[in-house]
C-alpha positions in Angstrom: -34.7 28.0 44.1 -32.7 27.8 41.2 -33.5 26.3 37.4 -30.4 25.2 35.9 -30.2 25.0 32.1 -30.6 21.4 31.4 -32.3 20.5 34.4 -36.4 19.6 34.6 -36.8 20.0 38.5 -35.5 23.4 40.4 -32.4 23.1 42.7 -31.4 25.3 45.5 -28.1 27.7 45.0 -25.5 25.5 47.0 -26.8 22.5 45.0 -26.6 24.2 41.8 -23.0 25.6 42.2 -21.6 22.5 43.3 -22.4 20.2 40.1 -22.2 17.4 41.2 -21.9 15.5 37.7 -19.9 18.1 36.1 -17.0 15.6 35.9 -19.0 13.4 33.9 -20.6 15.2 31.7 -17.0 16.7 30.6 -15.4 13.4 30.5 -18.7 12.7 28.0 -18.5 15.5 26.1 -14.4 14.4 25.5 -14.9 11.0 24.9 -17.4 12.2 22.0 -15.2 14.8 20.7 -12.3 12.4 20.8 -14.5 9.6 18.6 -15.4 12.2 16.3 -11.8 13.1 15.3 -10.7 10.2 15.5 -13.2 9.2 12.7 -12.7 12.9 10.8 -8.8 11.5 10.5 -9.4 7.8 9.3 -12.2 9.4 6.8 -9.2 11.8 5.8 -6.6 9.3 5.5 -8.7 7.3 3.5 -9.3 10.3 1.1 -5.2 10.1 0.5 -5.0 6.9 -0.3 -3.2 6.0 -3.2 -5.4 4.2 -6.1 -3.8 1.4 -8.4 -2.9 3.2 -12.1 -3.8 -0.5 -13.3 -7.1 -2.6 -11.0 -8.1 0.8 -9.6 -8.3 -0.7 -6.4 -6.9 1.3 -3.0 -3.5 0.2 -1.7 -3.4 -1.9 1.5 -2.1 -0.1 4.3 1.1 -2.4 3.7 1.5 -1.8 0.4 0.9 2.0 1.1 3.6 2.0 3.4 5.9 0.5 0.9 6.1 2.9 -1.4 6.1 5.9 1.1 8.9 4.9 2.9 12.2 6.0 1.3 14.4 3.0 2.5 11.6 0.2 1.3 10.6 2.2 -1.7 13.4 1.1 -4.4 12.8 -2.1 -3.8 8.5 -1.6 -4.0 9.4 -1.5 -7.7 6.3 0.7 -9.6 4.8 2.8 -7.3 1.9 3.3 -8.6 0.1 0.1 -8.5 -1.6 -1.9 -5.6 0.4 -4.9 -4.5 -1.4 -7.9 -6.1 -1.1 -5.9 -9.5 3.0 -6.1 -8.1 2.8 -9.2 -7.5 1.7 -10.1 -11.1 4.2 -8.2 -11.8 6.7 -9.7 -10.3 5.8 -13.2 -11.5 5.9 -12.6 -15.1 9.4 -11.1 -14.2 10.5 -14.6 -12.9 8.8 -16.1 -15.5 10.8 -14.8 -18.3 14.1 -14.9 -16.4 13.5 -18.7 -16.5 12.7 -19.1 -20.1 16.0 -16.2 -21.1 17.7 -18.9 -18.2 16.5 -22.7 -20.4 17.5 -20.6 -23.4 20.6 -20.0 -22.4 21.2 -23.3 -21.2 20.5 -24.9 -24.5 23.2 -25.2 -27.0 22.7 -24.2 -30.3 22.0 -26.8 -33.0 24.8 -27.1 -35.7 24.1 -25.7 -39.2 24.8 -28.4 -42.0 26.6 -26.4 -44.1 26.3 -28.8 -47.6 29.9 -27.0 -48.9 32.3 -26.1 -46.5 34.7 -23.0 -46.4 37.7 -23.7 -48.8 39.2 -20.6 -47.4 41.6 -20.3 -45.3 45.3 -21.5 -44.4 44.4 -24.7 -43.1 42.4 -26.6 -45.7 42.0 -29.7 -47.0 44.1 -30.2 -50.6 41.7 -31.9 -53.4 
């Protein structure tokens, strides 16, 4: 009779070497190794996340992946804040571009000049 480590009853020596649940065990053992790192790496990740220079809130996921890739990045305007804080940003943008735009669009008001210019080659003769 044989006393395997882990086991409360005795087995004999064909039943021990066999291991019958071996398989499972393992596949047990991986599955818990496999949840652990896979919660070591999200806790890691989430330790890198960038933080917004202005709310100092973390950026989305989204908004993470905006800035760190190089094609989207120009266009993610400041890096370093979160993407609502961008999206303020962004609206006070096309806020002033439409006042500078009805600026623009109105025509100045004439200036009553009491005496005009008596300069010049054309003028009138008194």
């Amino acid at each position: 009779m044989w006393r395997r480590l882990g086991r409360k009853n005795e087995q004999t020596l064909t039943d021990a070497l066999d291991n019958p649940d071996g398989h499972d065990l393992y596949r047990a053992q991986e599955a818990r190794a496999d949840a652990e790192d896979k919660e070591r790496r999200a806790a890691q990740r989430e330790t890198q996340r960038p933080v917004c220079a202005r709310c100092g809130r973390q950026f989305t996921d989204e908004r993470w992946e905006q800035v760190a890739v190089h094609r989207t990045a120009v266009r993610a305007g400041d890096k370093s804040v979160c993407g609502s804080c961008r999206a303020d940003d962004v609206a006070r943008l096309e806020v002033a571009a439409e006042a500078d735009r009805l600026e623009a669009a109105v025509p100045p008001e004439p200036e009553d000049d009491p005496e005009p210019d008596r300069r010049g080659w054309f003028r009138r003769r008194t």
